[in-house]
N, C-alpha and C positions, 0 to 999 in steps of 0.2 A: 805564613800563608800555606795552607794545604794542597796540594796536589792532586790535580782532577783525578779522578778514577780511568782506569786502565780501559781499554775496550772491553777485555775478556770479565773486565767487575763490572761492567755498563750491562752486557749480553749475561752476565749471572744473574743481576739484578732484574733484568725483564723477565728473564725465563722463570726466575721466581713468583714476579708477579703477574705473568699470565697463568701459572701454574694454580693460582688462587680461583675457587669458583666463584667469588666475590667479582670477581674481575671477568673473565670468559663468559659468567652467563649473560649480563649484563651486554658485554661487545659481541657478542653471538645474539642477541636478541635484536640488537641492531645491523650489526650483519644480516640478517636475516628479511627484516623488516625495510633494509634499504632493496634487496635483490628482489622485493617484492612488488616497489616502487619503481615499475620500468617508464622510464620517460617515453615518450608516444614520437619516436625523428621524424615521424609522416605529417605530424602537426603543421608544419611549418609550411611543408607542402601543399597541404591541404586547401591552407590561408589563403597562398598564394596563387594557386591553379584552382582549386574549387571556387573561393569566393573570391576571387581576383583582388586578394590585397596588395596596395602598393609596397615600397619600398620604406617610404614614408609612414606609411599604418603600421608596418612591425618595427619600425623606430620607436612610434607612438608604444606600441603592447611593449615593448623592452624598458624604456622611462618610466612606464607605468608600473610594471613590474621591480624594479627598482626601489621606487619608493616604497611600494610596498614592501618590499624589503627591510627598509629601513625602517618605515611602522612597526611589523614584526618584531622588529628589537628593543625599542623603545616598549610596546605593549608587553613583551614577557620580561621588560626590567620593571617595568610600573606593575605589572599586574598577576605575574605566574611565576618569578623567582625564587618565592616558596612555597611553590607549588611542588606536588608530586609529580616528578618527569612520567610518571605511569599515567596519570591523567591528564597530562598535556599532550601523549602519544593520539591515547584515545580520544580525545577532543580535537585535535587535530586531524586524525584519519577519517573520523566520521565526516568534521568538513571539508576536506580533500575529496571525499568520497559523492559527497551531496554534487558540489561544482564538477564534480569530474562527468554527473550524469549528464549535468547540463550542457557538457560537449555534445552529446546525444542528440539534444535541441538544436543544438548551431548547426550538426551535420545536416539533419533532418528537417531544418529552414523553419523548424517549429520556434520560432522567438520571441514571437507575442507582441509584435510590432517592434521592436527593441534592433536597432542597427546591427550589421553583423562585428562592427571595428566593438561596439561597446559590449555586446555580449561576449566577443574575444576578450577585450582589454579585461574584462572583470574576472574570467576565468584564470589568463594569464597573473592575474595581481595575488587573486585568493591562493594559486598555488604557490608564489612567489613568498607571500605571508607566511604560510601554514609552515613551508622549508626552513625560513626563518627561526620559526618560532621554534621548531625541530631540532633546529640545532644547537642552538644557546645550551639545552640544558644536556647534550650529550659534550660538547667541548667541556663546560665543568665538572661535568660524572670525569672525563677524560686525565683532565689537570688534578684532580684528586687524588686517583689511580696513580700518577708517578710517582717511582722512589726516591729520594733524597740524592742528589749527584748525576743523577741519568733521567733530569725532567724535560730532556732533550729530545734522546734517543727514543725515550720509553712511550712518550707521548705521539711521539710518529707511526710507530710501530701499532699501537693501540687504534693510533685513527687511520691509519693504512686498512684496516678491516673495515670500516665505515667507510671511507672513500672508494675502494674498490668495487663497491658493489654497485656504487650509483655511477658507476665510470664502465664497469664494464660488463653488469647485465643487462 
């Protein structure tokens, strides 16, 4: 039986392979594109104090959001797994982008008769989707990228740049 690799050959091997531009533009492009995607913390508030959501109604938008979630995985294993993650970016932001105005509408009580819990629940779902679908094909770019013995290490480090931007821009 072989002998795991050392730390110091785990930390060679990464610094290798972020050293590739194969690797860096691709997680710099994500990088990027997550710090762009600032999540709205006023949201919730809003819900709550503006349209007087209950406690119960953001239970409701969280389940629902959920599933949708789950949809999202299911639809990019049936339907976008060979897909170009470049066109799943762009199809995806355009629709994040559409629902995103329609928060505009809920603000603005412009809803076209449409309740505010549903015109919430559907915005909350579609972005829950879109995340979804986001990810699937950057975790595989991800598991790709590591080198043989440090698909541990290498894989953390890789998605630490993807995680930190949605965490702390």
């Amino acid at each position: 039986m072989e002998a795991p690799p050392t730390v110091r050959e785990q930390w060679d091997d990464i610094f290798e392979l972020v050293k590739r531009r194969a690797i860096w533009q691709p997680c710099g492009f994500i990088f990027f594109y997550n710090a762009c995607q600032v999540s709205n913390a006023a949201w919730s508030q809003f819900l709550v104090v503006g349209l007087g959501f209950t406690s119960w109604e953001l239970g409701v938008l969280t389940i629902v959001a959920s599933f949708a979630t789950w949809a999202g995985i299911v639809v990019y294993k049936r339907f976008f797994f060979n897909s170009s993650w470049r066109l799943i970016y762009l199809g995806t932001t355009a629709l994040s982008a559409f629902f995103s105005l329609l928060q505009l509408q809920l603000i603005s009580g412009f809803t076209l008769g449409i309740p505010a819990l549903y015109f919430a629940t559907g915005d909350d779902a579609v972005w829950a989707f879109v995340l979804s679908i986001q990810f699937l094909p950057m975790c595989i770019m991800y598991s790709g990228m590591c080198p043989d013995g440090s698909e541990g290490a290498s894989c953390e480090c890789i998605a630490f740049a993807g995680a930190t931007t949605s965490d702390y821009f």
